[in-house]
C-alpha positions in Angstrom: -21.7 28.9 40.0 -20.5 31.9 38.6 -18.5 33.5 35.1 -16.1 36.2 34.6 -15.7 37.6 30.9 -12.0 36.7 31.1 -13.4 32.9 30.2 -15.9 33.6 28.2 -13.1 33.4 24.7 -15.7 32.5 22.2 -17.8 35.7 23.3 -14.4 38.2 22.5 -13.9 38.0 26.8 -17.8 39.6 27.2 -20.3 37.7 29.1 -22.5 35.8 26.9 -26.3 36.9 26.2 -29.0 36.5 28.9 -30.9 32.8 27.9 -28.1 31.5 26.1 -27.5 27.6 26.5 -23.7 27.1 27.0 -21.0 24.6 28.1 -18.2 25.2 30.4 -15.7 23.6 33.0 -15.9 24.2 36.8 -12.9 25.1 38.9 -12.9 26.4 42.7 -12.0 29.7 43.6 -9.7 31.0 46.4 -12.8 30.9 48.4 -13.4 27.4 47.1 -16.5 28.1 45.1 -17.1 27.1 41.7 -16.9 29.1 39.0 -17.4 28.4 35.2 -14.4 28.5 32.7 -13.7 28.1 29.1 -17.1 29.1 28.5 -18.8 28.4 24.8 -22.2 28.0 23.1 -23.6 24.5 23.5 -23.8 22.6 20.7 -26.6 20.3 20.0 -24.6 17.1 20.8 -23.9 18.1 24.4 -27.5 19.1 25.0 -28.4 16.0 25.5 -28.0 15.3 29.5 -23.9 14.1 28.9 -21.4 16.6 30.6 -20.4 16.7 34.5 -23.5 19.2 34.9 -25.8 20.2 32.2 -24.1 22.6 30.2 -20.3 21.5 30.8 -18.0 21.0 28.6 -16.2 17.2 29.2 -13.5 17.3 26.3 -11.2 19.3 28.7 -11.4 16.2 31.5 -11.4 13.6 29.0 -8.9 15.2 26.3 -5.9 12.6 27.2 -4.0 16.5 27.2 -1.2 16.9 30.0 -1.0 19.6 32.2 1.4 21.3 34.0 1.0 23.4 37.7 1.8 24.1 40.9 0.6 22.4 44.3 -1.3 25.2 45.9 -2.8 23.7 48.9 -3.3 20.4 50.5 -6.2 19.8 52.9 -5.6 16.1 54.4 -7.1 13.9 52.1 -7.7 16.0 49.4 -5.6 19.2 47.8 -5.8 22.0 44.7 -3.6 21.9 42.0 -2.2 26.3 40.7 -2.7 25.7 36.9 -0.4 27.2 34.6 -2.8 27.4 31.5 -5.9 29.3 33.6 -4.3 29.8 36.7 -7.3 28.2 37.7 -7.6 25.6 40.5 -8.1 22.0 40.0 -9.0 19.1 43.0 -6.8 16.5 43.4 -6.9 13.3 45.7 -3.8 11.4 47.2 -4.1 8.0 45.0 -4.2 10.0 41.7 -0.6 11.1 42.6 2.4 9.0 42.5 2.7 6.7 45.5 -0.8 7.9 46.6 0.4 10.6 48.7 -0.6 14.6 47.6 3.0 16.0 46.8 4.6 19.3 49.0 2.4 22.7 48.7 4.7 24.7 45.9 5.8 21.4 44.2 6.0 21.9 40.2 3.8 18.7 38.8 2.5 17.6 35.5 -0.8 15.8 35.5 -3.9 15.1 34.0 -8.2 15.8 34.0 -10.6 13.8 34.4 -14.1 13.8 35.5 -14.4 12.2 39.1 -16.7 9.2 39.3 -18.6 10.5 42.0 -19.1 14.0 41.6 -19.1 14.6 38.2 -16.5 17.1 38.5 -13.2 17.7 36.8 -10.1 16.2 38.6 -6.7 16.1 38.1 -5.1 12.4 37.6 -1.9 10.8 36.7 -0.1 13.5 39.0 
């Protein structure tokens, strides 16, 4: 896992200090690794084990908030979601879409996050 400053908000776009506990949300990169985002300073209720790793911040998968992007890839049973607020990319499988089947790469699509059952992970949903 890995940060860039341009996440870190609530450090004025710096990375934060060596040691310091935080909370964050995990997207792929073009190279498909995962890198932290909307990085913050953990607070004491989500230091206690809850969160997809320790450390991340859930209230972005579970906010009930919509979300709006662009089909950037599809990989057979699995693609990433372009997304217009980070331009970060999100995983999405074919029965969170509508019909269970991943729409078009470059379709425009509103969905979404939540954190997949079985990898803990953020996931877009309702696409």
């Amino acid at each position: 896992i890995y940060v860039l400053a341009a996440h870190c908000d609530a450090f004025g776009l710096k990375l934060p200090p060596l040691g310091a506990r935080l909370k964050y949300c995990l997207v792929p990169d073009d190279k498909n690794r995962w890198r932290a985002f909307h990085v913050q300073l953990e607070s004491p209720a989500t230091s206690k084990g809850k969160g997809w790793e320790a450390g991340e911040d859930t209230s972005y998968a579970e906010s009930g908030e919509t979300f709006s992007g662009t089909v950037q890839r599809v990989e057979g049973n699995f693609g990433f979601i372009l997304q217009d607020n980070t331009k970060d990319l999100v995983f999405v499988l074919p029965w969170s879409c509508d019909g269970g089947v991943l729409p078009a790469v470059g379709t425009r699509i509103v969905y979404s996050v939540v954190t997949d059952g079985k990898t803990g992970r953020p996931r877009a949903d309702d696409v």
